[in-house]
Residue frames as a rotation matrix with the C-alpha (Angstrom) as fourth column:
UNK 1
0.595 0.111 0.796 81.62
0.467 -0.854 -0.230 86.22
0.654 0.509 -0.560 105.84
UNK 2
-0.865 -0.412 -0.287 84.33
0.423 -0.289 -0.859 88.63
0.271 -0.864 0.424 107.55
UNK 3
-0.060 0.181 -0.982 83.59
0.797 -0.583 -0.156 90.92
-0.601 -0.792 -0.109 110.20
UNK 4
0.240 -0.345 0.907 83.17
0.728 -0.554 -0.404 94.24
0.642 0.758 0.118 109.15
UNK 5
-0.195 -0.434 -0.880 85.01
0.741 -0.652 0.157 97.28
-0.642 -0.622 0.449 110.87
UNK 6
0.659 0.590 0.466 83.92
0.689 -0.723 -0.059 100.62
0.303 0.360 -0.883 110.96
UNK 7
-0.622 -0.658 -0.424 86.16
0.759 -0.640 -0.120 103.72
-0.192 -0.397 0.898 111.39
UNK 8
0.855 0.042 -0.517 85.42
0.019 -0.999 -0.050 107.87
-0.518 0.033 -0.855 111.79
UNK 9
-0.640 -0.674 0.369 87.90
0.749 -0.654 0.105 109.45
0.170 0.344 0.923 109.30
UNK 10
0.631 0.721 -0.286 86.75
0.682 -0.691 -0.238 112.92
-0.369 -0.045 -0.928 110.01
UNK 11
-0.314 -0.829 -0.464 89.72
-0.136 -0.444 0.885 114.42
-0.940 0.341 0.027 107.96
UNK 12
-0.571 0.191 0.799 87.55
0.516 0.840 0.167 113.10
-0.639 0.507 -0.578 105.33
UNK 13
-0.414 0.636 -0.651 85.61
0.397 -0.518 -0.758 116.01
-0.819 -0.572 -0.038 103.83
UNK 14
0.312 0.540 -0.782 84.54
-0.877 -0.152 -0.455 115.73
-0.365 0.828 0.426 99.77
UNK 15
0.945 0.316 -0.081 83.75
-0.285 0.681 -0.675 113.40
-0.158 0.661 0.734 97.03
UNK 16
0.414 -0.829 -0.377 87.85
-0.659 0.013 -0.752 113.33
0.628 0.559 -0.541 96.44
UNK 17
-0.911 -0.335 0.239 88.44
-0.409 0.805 -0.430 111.51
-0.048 -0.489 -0.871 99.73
UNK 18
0.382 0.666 0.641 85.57
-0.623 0.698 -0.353 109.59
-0.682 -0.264 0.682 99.43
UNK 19
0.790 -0.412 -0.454 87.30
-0.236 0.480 -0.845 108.12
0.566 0.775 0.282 95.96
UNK 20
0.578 -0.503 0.643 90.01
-0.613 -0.787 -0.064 108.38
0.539 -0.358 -0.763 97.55
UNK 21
-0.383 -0.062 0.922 89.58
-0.857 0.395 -0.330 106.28
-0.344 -0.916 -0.205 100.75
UNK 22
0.796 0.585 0.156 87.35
-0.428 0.726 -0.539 103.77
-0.429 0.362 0.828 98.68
UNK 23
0.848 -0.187 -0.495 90.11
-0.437 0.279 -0.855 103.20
0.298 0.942 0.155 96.22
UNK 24
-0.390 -0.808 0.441 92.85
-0.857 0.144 -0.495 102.39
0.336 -0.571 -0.749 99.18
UNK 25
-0.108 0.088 0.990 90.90
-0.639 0.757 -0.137 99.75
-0.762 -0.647 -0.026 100.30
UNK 26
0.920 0.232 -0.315 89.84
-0.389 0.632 -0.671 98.23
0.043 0.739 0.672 96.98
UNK 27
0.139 -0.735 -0.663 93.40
-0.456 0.547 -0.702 97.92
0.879 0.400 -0.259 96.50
UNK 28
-0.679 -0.308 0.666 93.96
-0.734 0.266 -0.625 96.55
0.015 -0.913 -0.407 100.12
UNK 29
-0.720 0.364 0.591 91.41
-0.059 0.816 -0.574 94.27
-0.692 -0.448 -0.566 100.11
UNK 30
-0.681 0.585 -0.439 90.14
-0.663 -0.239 0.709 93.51
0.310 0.775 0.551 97.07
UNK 31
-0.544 0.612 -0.574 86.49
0.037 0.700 0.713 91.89
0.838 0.367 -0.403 96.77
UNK 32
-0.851 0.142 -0.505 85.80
0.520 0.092 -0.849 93.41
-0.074 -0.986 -0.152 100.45
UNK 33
0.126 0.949 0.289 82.38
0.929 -0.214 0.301 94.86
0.347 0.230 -0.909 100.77
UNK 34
-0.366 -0.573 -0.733 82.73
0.909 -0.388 -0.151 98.73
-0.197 -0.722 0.663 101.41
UNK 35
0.586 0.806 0.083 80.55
0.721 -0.565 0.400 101.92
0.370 -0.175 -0.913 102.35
UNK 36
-0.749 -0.646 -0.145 81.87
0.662 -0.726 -0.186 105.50
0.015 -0.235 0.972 102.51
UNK 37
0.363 0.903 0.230 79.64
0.855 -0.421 0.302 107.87
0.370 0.087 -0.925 104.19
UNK 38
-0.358 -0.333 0.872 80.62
0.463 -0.874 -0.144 111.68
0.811 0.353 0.467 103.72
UNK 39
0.139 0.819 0.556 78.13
-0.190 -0.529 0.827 112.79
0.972 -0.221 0.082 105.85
UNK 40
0.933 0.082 0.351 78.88
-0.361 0.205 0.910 111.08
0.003 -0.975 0.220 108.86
UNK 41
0.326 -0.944 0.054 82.45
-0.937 -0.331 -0.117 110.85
0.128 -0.013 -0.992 107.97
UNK 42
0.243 -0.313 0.918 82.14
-0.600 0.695 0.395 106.92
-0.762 -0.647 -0.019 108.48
UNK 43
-0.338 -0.560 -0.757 84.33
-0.860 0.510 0.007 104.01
0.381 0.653 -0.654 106.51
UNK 44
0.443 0.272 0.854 82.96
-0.400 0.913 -0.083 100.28
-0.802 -0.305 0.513 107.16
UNK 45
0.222 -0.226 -0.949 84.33
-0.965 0.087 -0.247 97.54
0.138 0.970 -0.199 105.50
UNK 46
0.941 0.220 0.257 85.15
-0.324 0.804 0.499 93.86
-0.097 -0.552 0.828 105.66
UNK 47
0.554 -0.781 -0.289 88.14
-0.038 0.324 -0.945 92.35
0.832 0.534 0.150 105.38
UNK 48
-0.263 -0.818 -0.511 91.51
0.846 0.059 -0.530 92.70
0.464 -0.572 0.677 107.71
UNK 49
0.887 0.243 -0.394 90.52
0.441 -0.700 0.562 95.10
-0.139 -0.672 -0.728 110.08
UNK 50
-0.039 -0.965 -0.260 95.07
0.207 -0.262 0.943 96.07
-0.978 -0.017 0.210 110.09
UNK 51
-0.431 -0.580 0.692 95.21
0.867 -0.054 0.495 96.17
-0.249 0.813 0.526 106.52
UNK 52
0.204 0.927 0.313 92.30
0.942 -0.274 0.196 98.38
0.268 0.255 -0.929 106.03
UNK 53
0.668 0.038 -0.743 93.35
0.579 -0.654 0.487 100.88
-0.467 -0.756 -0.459 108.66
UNK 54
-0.414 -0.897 -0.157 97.06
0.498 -0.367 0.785 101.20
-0.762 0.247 0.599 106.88
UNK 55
-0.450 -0.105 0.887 95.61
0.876 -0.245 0.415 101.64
0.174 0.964 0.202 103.45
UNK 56
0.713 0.593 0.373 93.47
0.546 -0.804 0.235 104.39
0.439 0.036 -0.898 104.59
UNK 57
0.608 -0.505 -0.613 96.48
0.007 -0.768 0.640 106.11
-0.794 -0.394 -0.463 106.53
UNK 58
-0.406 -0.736 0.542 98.54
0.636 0.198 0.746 105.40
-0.656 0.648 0.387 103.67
UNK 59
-0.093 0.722 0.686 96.03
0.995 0.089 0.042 107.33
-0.031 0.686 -0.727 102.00
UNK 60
-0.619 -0.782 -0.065 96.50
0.551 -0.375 -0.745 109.95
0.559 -0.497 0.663 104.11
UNK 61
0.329 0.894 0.305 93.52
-0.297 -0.208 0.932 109.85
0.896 -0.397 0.197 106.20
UNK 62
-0.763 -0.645 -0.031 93.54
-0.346 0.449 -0.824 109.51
0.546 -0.618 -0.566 109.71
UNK 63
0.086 0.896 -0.436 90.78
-0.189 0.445 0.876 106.53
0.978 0.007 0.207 110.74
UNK 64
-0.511 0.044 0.858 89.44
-0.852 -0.155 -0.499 106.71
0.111 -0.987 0.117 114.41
UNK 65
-0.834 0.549 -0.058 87.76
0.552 0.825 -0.123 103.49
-0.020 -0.134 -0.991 115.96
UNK 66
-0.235 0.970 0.066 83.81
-0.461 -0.171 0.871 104.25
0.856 0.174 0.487 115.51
């Protein structure tokens, strides 16, 4: 199983980036297990730890190490 890497996106701040951010990684890593939590602003996920990061800036979020 991968690793999984958490980030803070605290630029993060309704249900739209939560779709949003979710749907950047699906496409980045498809089949990766992944948890968006509004509330605590936090993004986990498995996969490529690099790809992950881009798709969420690509997203235009800006993920912080957790």
């Amino acid at each position: 199983m991968s690793e999984k890497t958490t980030f803070t996106v605290n630029d993060m701040t309704c249900n739209h980036c939560v779709g949003t951010v979710r749907q950047a990684l699906e496409e980045a890593l498809p089949g990766a297990e992944i948890q968006v939590d509004l509330s605590t602003h936090k993004v986990s996920f498995t996969g490529d730890r690099a790809k992950g990061e881009e798709a969420i800036r690509e997203a235009g979020y800006t993920p912080e190490a957790a």
